[in-house]
LONUSE-888733 format. One record per residue (C-alpha): residue in three letters; x, y negated, z negated. Coordinates in pm, whole numbers, padded with zeros to 5 digits, always signed. Example, Ala and Ser with C-alpha at 12.3 -4.5 7.8 and 13.67 -1.06 7.14 Angstrom:
ALA+01230+00450-00780 SER+01367+00106-00714 
***
This chain:
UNK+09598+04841+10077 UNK+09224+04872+10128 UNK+09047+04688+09814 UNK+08721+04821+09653 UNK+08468+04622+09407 UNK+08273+04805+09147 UNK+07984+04662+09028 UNK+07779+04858+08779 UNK+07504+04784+08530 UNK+07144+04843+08467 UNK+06982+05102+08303 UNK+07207+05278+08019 UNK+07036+05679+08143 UNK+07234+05674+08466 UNK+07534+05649+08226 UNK+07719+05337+08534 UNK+07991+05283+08299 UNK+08147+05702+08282 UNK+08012+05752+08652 UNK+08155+05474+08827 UNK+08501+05464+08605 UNK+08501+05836+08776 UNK+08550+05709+09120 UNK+08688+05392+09053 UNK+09003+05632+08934 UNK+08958+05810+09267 UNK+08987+05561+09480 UNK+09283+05417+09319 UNK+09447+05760+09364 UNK+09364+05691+09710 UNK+09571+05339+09693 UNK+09266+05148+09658 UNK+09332+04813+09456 UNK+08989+04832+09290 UNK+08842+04561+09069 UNK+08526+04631+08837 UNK+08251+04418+08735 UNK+07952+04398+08467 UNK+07782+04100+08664 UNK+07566+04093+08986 UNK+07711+03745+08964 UNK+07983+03927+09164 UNK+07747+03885+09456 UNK+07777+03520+09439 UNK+08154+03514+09517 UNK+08187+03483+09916 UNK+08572+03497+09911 UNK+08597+03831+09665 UNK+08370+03953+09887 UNK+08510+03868+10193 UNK+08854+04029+10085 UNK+08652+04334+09950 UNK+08631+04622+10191 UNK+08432+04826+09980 UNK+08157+04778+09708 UNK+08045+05072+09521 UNK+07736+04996+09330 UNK+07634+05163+09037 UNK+07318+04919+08921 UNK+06965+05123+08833 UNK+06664+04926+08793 UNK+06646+04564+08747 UNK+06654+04230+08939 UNK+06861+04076+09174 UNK+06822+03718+09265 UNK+06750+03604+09592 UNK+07092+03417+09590 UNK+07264+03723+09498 UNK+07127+04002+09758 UNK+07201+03748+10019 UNK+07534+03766+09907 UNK+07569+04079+09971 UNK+07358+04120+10225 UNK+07568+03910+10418 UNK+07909+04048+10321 UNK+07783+04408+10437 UNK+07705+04235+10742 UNK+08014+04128+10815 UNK+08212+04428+10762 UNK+08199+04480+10371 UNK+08143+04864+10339 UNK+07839+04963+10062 UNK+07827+05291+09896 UNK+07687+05447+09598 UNK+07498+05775+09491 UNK+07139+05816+09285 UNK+06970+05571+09111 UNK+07249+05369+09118 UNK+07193+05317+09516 UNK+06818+05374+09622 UNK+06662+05275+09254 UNK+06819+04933+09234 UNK+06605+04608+09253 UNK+06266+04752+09283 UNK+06123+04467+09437 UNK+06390+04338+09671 UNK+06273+04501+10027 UNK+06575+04336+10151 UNK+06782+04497+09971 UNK+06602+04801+10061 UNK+06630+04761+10412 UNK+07032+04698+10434 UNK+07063+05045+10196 UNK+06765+05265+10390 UNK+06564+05409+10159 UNK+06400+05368+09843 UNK+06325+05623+09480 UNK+05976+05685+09461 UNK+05939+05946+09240 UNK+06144+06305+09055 UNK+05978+06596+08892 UNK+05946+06522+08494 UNK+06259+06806+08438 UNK+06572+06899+08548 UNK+06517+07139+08856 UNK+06750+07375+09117 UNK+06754+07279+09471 UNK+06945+07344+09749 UNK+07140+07090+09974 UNK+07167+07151+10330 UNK+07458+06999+10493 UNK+07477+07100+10899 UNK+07539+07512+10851 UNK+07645+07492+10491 UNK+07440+07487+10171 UNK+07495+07432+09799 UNK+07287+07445+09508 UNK+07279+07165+09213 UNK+07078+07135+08863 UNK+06972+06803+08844 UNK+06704+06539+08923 UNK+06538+06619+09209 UNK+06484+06213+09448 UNK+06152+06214+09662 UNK+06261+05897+09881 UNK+06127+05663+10178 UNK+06400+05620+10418 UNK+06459+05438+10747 UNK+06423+05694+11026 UNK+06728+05481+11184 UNK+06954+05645+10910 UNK+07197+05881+10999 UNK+07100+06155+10761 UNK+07406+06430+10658 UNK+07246+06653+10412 UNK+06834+06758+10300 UNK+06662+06916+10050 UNK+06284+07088+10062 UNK+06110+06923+09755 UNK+06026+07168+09492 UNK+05657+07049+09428 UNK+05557+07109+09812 UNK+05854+07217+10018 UNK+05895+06889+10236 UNK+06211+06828+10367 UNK+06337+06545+10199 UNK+06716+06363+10260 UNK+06978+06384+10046 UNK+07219+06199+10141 UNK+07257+05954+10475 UNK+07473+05688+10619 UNK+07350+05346+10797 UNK+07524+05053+10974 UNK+07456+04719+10889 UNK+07535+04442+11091 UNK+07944+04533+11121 UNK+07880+04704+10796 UNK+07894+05106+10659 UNK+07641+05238+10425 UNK+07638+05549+10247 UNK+07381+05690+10006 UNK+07355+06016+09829 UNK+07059+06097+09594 UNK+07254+06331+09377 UNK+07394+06187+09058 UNK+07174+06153+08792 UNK+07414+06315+08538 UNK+07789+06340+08469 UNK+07819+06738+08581 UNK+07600+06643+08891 UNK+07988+06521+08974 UNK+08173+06838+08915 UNK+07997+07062+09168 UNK+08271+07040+09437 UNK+08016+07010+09737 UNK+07916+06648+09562 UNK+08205+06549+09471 UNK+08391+06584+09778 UNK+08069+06415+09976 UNK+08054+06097+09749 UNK+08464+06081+09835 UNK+08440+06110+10211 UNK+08103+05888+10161 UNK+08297+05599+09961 UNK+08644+05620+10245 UNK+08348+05631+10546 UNK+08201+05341+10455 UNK+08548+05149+10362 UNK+08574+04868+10620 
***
């Protein structure tokens, strides 16, 4: 049985609790043992995270200790999968570039509203309704789906996978809002994404 840790927190907008409660019930239909947790304190726990073959972090905004991001840093290193989608992912920690470079890219800015965009994803395309994520990301990433950004038409990733150490990454930008979820095309990526990553 493949074990997955949930660690979720942050800023309330990103909704972490209803999101990540979403896939934490997916990947026990997927025979996942999964455990949750409301502390970065998780972090600190070498042998949970040793026995972990999955974290999926849903933690927007605020501060990680340096004790803690070397915790994970480490574990991902070792073989501990990482995965997670929007703010949750690539708006975590603002000022913790290591944490930045183990996940590959950072938020840097959306358009004020809501906006439509289209993903492209190798010869197929889908639309969403959501925040639009202008990004800096590693060009080392392995990127699996772009967008052109509505305010000047560069071609921006969406979503991208990255090893680390023996580690798997994955990182969508969609997700800002509980429907973003129910547009199959997302859905199904942030599934594959979360069992790709999976040590």
């Amino acid at each position: 049985m493949k074990t997955a840790l949930v660690v979720r927190g942050g800023w309330d907008g990103h909704l972490p609790v209803e999101a990540s409660d979403r896939y934490a019930g997916e990947l026990r239909s997927l025979g996942y043992e999964v455990t949750v947790s409301d502390s970065l304190d998780s972090y600190l726990d070498a042998e949970l995270l040793a026995r972990t073959d999955l974290v999926v972090q849903c933690w927007t905004m605020g501060s990680i200790s340096a004790a803690q991001v070397e915790g994970l840093t480490a574990a991902v290193r070792a073989g501990t999968g990482f995965a997670g989608w929007h703010g949750g992912i690539v708006d975590s920690f603002r000022d913790e570039t290591r944490y930045q470079q183990m996940t590959g890219g950072q938020f840097v800015y959306h358009p004020a509203e809501f906006v439509e965009y289209t993903v492209r994803t190798g010869g197929s395309k889908f639309t969403v309704h959501t925040e639009q994520y202008y990004v800096h990301t590693d060009p080392a990433n392995e990127v699996l789906a772009v967008t052109d950004f509505v305010e000047d038409g560069t071609t921006l990733p969406v979503t991208w996978t990255r090893k680390w150490g023996s580690g798997r990454v994955f990182v969508t930008t969609i997700g800002h809002k509980l429907d973003d979820f129910d547009v199959p095309e997302v859905d199904r990526m942030i599934i594959e994404g979360l069992q790709w990553a999976t040590r």
